[in-house]
N, C-alpha and C positions, 0 to 999 in steps of 0.2 A: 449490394443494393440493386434492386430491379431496375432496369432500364429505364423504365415511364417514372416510377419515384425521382429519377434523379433529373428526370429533363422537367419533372415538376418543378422542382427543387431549382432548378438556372433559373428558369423561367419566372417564378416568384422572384427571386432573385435579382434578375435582369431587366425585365419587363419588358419583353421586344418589341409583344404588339402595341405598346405607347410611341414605337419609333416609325416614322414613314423612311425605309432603309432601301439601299438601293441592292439587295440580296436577300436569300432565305436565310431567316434566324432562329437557331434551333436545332433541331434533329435533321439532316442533312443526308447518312448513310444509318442503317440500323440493321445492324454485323452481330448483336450480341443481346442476348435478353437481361443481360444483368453487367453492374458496371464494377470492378472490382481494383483495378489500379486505370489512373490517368494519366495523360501527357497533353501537356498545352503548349501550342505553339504560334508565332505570329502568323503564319502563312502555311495552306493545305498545298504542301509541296511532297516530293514520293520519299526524299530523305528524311521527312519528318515520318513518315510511315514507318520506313526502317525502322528510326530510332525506336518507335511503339513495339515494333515488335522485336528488337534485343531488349527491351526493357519488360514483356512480357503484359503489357497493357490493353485492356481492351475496351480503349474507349480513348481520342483524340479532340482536342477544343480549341477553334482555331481562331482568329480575328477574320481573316482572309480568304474565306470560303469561297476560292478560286475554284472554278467551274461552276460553282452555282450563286453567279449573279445575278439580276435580273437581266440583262443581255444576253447572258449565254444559254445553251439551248437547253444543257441541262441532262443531254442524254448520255447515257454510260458508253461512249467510243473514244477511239482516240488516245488519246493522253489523260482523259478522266476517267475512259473506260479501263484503262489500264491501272490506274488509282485504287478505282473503286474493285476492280477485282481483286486487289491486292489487300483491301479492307478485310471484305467479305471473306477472304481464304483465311486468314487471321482472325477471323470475327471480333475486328476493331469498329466500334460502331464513333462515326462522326459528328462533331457538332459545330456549329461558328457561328459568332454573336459581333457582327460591326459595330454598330454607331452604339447597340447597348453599353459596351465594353470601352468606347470613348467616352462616355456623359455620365458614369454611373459617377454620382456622388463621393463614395465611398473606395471604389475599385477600378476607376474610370481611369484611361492613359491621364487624363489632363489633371485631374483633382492630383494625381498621384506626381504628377511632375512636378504641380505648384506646392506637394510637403517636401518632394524632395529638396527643392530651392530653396525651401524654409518658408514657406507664402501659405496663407488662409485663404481658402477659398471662402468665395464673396457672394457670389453669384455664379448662374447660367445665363449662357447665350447660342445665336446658331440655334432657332426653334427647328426641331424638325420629327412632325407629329405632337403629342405632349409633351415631347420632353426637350431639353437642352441639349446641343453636343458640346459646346465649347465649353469652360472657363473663365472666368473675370477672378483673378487674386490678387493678395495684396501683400506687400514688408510691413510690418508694426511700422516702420517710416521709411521715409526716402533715403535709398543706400547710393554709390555712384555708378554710372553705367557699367565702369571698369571692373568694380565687386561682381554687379550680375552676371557678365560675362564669364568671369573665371566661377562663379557656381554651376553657370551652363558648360561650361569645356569640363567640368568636374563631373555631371552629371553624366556627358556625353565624352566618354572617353575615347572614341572611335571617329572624332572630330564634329567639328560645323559646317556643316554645307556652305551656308552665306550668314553674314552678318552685316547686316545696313544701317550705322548710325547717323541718322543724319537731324535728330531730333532732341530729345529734354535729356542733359548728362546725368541726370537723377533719377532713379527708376522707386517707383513705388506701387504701382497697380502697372501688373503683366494682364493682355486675352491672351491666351493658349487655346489651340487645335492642332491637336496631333495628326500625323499624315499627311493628306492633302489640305489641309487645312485656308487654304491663300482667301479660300470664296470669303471668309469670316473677316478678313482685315478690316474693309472699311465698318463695319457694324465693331469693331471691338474698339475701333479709335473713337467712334462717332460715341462709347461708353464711356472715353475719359481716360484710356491706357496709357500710357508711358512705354511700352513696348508691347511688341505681341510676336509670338513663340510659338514656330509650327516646325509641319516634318519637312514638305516640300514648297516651293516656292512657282508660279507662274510668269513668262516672261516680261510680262508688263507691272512685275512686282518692284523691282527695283528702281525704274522709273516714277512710279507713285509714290513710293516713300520718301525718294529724293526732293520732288516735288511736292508735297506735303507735309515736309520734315518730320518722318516718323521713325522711327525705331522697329528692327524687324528681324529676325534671328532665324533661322531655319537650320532644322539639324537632323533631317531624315526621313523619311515618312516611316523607317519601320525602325527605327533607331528609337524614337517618338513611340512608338507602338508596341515598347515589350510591357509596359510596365503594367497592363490591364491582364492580359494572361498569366503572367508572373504570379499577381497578386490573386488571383483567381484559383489559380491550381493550391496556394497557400492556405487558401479559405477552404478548399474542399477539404483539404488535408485536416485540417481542427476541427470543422465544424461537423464534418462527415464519418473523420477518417477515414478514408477511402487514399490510399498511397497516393499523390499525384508529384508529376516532374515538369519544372517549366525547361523547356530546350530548345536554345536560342540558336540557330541556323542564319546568320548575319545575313543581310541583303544590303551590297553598296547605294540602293536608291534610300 
């Protein structure tokens, strides 16, 4: 498939320019004029490059399009420059989708966490741009804290960061925000949740909960983060076919 067909094709897909993102979403490095196997990963790291090229792919889609934030400078030296040469020799061409790849409905970290749980998603929260990043799901009814828990340790076999119950023993509507997710808490309580479920947590998180009496579960930021690439590289695979590989490259944060 042509290069520009396929970054049409995310882009309908994804819809980035409805996200106000804090990174370029998109086409990133353009290594190759046509896309023929894929590999998705959570984070543009050099061993994910590797992996691309013993798998003979030339084309890489990332959550985590580290070096090209909007902070960073962006220029090819350094540890990016050494990346991106490493693309270019390969002709791996790059892409990375943030906040699309949290909020998408359908293929989004969070929608995808509340089916693995066994939860309908309900709504969107966390506006940013047109669209939602967060989550609001629900149990067909109220299960015990103790139940959600062991489907979260089930889900998240590589452990729980923090768990904070200090709030309702009955859980029925989860907010979810994958990653960093903390800034969402008080908007997802002020929705009426029973718990809320992110990657990582902020130091004045456990002191509000406690004080607040909420419910508050944190189990990764990138722990949190596979399940939108995963399910992405799947999609290309059927609806494309176009070979793609999700490859998980763990990060303890």
């Amino acid at each position: 498939m042509l290069l520009r067909d396929f970054s049409n094709w995310l882009s309908d897909l994804l819809e980035p320019s409805k996200y106000k993102d804090y990174c370029s979403n998109g086409l990133c490095v353009e290594a190759s004029s046509e896309v023929t196997k894929v590999v998705t990963g959570v984070s543009f790291r050099e061993s994910l490059i590797d992996k691309a090229i013993e798998l003979g792919a030339d084309c890489i889609i990332v959550h985590h399009p580290h070096g090209f934030w909007a902070s960073d400078s962006k220029l090819p030296i350094g540890i990016l420059g050494r990346k991106v040469q490493k693309l270019m020799e390969n002709h791996i061409s790059l892409f990375g989708f943030h906040l699309p790849l949290d909020g998408h409905p359908e293929i989004g970290n969070n929608a995808l966490i509340a089916s693995k749980l066994g939860m309908e998603r309900i709504s969107g929260f966390m506006s940013s741009g047109e669209k939602e990043v967060g989550c609001i799901a629900s149990f067909p009814k109220p299960i015990s804290r103790e139940e959600v828990f062991m489907r979260i340790q089930k889900l998240f076999p590589l452990g729980v960061s923090h768990s904070l119950f200090y709030g309702s023993s009955e859980i029925q509507k989860i907010g979810i925000c994958s990653g960093g997710g903390s800034s969402g808490i008080d908007e997802a309580f002020s929705l009426g949740v029973d718990l809320y479920l992110t990657g990582e947590i902020k130091e004045q998180t456990p002191i509000f909960v406690e004080e607040e009496r909420q419910n508050v579960v944190a189990c990764g930021h990138h722990r949190t983060e596979i399940f939108g690439v995963q399910a992405l590289a799947k999609k290309i695979e059927v609806d494309l076919k176009i070979p793609s590989t999700f490859i998980d490259i763990d990060n303890a944060v």
